[in-house]
N, CA, C and O atoms as a MOPAC input file, in Angstrom:
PM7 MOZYME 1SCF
protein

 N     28.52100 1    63.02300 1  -177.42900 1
 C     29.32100 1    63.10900 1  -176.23900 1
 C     30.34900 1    61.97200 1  -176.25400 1
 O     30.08700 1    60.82000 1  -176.60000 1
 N     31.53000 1    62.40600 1  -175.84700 1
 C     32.68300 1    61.34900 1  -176.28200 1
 C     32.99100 1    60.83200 1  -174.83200 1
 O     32.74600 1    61.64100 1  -173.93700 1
 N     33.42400 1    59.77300 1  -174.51000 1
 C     33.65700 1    58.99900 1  -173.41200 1
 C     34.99400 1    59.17800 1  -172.74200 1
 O     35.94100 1    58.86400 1  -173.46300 1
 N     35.23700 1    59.52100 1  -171.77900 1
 C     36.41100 1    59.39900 1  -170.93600 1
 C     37.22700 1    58.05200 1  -171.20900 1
 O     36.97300 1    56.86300 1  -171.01600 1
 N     38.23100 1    58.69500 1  -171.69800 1
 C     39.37800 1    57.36800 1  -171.24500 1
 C     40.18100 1    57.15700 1  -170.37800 1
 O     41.11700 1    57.93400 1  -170.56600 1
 N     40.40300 1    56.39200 1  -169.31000 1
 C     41.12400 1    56.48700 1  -168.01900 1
 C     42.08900 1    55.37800 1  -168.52800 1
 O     41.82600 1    54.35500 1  -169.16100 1
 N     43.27700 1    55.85800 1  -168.07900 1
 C     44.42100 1    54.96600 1  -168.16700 1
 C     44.45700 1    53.50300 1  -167.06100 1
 O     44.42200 1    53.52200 1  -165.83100 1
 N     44.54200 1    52.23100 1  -168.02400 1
 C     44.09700 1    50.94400 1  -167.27000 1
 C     45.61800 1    50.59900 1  -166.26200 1
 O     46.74100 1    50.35700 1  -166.70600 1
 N     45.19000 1    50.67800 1  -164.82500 1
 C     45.87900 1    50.79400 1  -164.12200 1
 C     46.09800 1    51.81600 1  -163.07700 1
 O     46.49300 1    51.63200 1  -161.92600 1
 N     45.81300 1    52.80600 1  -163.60100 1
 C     45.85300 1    54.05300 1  -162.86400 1
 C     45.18600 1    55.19700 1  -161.88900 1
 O     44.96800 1    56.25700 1  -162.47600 1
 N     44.88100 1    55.16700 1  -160.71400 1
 C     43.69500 1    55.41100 1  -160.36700 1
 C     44.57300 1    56.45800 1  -159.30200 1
 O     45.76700 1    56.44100 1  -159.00300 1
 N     43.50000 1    57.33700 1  -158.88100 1
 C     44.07500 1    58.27600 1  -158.04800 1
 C     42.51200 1    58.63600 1  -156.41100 1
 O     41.29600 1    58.79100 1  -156.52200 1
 N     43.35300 1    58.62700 1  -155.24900 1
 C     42.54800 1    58.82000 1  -154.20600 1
 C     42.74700 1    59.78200 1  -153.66800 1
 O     43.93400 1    60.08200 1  -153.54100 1
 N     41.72000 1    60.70600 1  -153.10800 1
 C     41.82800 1    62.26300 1  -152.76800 1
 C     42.29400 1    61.66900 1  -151.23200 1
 O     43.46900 1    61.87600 1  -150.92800 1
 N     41.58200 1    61.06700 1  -150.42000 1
 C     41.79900 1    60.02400 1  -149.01200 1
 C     43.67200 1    59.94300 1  -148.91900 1
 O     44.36600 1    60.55600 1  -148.10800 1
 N     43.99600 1    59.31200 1  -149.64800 1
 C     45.26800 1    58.17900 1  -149.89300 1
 C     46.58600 1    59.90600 1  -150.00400 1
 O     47.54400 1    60.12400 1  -149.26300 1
 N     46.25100 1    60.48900 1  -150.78500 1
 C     46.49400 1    62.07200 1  -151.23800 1
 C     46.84900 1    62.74600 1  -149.80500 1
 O     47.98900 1    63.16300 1  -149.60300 1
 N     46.10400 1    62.81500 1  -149.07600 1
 C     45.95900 1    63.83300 1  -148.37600 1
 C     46.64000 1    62.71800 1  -146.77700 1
 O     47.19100 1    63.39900 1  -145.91200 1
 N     46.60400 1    61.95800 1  -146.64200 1
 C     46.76900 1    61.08300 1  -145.65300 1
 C     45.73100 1    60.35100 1  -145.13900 1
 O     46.03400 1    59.51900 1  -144.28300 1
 N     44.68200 1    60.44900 1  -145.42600 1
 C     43.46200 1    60.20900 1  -144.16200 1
 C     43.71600 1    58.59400 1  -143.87600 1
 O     43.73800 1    58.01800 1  -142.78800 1
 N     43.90100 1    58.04500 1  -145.22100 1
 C     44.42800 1    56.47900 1  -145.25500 1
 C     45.03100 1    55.86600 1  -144.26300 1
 O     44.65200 1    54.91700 1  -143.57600 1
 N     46.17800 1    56.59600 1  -144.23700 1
 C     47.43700 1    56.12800 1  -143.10100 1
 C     46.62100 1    56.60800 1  -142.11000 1
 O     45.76300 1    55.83300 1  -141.68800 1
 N     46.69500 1    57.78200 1  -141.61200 1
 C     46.11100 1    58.38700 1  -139.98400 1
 C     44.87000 1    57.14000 1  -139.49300 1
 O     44.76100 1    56.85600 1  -138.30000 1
 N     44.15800 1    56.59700 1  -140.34800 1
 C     42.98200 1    55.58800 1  -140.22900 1
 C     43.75800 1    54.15900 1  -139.62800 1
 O     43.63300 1    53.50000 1  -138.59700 1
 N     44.46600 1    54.07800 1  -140.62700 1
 C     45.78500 1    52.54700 1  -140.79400 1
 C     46.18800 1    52.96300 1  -138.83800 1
 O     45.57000 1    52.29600 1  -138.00800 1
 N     46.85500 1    53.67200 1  -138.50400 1
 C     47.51800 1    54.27600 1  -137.30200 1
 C     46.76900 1    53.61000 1  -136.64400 1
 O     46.82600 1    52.43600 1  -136.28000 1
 N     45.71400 1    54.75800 1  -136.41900 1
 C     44.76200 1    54.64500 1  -134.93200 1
 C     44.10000 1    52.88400 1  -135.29100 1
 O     44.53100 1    52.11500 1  -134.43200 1
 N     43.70000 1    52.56800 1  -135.75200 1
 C     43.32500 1    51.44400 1  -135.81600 1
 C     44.11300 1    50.11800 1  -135.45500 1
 O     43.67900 1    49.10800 1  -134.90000 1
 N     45.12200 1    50.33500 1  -135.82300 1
 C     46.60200 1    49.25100 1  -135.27600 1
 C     46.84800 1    49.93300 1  -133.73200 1
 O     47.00400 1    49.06400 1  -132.87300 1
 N     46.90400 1    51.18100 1  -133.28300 1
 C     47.11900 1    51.32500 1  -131.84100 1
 C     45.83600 1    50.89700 1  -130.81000 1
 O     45.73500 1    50.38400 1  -129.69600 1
 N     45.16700 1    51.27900 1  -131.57400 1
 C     43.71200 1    50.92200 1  -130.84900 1
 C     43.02200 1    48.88400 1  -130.63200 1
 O     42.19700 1    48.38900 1  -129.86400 1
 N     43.58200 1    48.50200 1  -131.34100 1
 C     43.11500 1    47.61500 1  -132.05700 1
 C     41.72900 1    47.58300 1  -132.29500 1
 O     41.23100 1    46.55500 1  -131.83800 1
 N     40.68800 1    48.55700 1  -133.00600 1
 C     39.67800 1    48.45200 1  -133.31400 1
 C     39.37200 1    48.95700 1  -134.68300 1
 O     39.39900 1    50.18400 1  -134.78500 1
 N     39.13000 1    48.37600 1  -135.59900 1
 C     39.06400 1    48.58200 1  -136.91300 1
 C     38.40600 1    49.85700 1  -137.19000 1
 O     37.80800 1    50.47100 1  -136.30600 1
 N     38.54500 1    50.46300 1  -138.94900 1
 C     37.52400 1    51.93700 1  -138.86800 1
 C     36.89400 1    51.55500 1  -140.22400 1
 O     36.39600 1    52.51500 1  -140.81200 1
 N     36.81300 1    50.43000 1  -140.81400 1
 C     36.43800 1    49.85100 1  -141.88900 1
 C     34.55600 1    49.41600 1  -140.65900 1
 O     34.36200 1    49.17700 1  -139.46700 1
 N     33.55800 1    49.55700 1  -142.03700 1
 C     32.36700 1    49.38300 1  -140.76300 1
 C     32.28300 1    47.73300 1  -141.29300 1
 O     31.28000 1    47.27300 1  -140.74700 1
 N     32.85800 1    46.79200 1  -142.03800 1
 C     32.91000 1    45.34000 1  -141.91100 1
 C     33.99700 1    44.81400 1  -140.85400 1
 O     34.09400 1    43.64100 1  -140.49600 1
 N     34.88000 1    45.98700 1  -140.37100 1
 C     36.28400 1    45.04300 1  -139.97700 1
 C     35.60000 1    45.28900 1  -138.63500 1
 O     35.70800 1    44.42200 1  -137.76800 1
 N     34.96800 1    46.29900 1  -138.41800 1
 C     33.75300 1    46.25300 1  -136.94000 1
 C     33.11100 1    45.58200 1  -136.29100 1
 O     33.14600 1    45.27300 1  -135.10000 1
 N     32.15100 1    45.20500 1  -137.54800 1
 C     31.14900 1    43.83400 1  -137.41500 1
 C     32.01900 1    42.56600 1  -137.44500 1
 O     31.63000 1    41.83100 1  -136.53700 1
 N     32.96200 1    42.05600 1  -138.07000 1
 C     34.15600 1    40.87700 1  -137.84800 1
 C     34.15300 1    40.90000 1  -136.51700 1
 O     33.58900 1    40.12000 1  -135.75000 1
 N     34.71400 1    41.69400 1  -136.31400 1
 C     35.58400 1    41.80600 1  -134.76800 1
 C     34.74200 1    41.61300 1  -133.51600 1
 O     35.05100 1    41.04500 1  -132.46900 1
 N     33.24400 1    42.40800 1  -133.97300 1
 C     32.37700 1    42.24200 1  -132.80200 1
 C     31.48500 1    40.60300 1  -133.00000 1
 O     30.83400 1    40.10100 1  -132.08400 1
 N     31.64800 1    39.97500 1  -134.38400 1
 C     31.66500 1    38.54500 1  -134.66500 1
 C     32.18300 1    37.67600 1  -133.76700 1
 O     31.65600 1    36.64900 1  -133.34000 1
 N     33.57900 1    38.28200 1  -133.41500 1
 C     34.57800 1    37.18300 1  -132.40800 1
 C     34.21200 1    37.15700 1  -131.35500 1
 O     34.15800 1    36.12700 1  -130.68400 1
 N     33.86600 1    38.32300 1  -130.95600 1
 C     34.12600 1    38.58100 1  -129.40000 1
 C     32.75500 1    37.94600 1  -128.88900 1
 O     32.59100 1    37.48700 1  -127.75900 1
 N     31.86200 1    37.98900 1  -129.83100 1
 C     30.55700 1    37.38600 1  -129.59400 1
 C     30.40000 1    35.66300 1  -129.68200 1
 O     29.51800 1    34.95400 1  -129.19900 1
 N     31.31300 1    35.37600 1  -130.29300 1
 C     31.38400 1    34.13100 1  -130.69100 1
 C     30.39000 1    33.73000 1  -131.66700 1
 O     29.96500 1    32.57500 1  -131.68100 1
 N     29.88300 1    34.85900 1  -132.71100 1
 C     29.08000 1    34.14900 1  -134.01100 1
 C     29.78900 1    34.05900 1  -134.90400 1
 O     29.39400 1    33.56400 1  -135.96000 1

């Protein structure tokens, strides 16, 4: 069985493709509440003061 070679540099996202990326990027800057589940826990870090 022979190994895939992927071109170094080059990567492709079905997400990024289709939009879901941006529409995420959007609501998250209007909202100000992150959709990343670390930028969640950060945020609820602050507000908590830990």
């Amino acid at each position: 069985m022979t190994k895939k070679k992927a071109v170094k540099g080059l990567s492709f996202s079905v997400n990024k493709a289709i939009g879901i990326t941006d529409a995420k990027k959007k609501i998250a800057k209007a909202t100000g509440i992150p959709t990343t589940k670390s930028g969640r826990r950060a945020k609820a870090g602050k507000l908590l003061g830990l």
